[in-house]
C-alpha positions as CSV (number, residue, x, y, z in Angstrom):
1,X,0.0,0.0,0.0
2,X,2.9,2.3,1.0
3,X,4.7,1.7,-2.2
4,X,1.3,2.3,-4.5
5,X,0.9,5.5,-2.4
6,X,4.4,6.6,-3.5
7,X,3.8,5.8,-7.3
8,X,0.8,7.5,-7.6
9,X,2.4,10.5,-5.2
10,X,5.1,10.6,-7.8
11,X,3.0,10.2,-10.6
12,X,1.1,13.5,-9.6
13,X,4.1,15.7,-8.8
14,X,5.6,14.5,-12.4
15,X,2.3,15.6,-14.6
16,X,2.0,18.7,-12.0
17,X,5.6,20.1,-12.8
18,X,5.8,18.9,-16.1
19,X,2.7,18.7,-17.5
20,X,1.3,15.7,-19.7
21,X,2.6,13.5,-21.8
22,X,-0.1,13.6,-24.5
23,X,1.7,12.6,-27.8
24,X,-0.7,11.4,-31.0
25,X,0.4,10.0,-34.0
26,X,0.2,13.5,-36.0
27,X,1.9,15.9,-33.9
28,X,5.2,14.5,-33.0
29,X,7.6,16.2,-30.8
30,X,4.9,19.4,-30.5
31,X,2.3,17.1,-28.6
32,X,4.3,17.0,-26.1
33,X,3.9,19.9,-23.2
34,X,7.4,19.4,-21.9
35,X,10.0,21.6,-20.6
36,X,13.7,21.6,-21.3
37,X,16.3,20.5,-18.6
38,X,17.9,24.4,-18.4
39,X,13.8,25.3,-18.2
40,X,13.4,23.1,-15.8
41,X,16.7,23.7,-13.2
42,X,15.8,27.1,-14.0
43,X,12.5,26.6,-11.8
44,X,14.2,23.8,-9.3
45,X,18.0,25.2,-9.1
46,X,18.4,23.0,-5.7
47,X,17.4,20.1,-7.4
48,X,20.5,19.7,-9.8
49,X,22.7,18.9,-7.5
50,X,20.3,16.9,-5.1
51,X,19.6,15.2,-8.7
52,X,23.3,15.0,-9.1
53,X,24.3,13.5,-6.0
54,X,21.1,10.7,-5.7
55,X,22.7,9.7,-9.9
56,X,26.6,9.4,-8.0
57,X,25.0,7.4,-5.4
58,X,23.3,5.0,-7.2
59,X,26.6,4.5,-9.9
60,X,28.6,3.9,-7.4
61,X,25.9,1.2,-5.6
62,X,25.6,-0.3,-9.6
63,X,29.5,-0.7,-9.9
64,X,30.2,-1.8,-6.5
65,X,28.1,-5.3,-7.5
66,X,29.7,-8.1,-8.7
67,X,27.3,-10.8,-9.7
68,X,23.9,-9.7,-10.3
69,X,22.7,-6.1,-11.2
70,X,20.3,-4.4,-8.8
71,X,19.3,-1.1,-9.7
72,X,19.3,1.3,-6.3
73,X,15.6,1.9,-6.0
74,X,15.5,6.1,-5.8
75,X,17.1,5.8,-9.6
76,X,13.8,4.9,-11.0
77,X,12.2,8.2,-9.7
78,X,14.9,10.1,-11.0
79,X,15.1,8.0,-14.5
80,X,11.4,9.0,-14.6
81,X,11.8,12.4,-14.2
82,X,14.8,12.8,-16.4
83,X,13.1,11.2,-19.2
84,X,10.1,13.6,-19.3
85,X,12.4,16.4,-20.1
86,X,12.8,17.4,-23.6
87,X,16.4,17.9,-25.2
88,X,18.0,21.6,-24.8
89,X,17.5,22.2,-28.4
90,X,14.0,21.3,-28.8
91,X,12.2,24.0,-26.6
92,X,8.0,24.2,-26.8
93,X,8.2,27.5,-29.1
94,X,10.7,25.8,-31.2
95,X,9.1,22.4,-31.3
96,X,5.6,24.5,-32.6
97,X,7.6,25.9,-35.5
98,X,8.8,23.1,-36.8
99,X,5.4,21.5,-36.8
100,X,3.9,24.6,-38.2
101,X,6.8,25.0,-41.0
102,X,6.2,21.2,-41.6
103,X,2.5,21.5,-41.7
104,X,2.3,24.3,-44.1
105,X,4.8,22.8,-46.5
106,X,2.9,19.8,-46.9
């Protein structure tokens, strides 16, 4: 129960600060209401190196093994929240252009 609490505590905090995932087929990269990384340290400067520090951690656990590979459980969080982000380059202005310049060629 504690667990499922967590997940859907996380789950909430993710779509609250980064807003939904809602790709469809025809949109592409502009579906998606993201924020970039620099956007997003920008907002939550204390978390990049709390961020940092959590990612040395759990290296370190991941090397430290020798036979079987264990993931330390507070990467997942972190894996998740990384992997909402969208790359530096591809900001939601410029993601809307290209869409736009890609819908109005066609």
């Amino acid at each position: 129960e504690v667990r499922n609490s967590a997940t859907l505590c996380l789950t909430a905090l993710v779509v609250r600060v980064l807003g939904f995932k809602n790709t469809s087929a025809g949109q592409g990269q502009a579906g998606k209401r993201a924020i970039t990384g620099a956007e997003f340290f920008q907002r939550f400067p204390a978390l990049h190196a709390f961020l940092l520090s959590e990612l040395s951690r759990a290296t370190e656990v991941l090397e430290g093994q020798r036979g079987g590979r264990q993931v330390h459980p507070s990467l997942y969080p972190i894996l998740i929240l990384l992997s909402r982000l969208q790359p530096a380059g591809t900001s939601l202005a410029a993601a809307a252009a290209v869409a736009a310049a890609g819908s109005a060629s066609s």
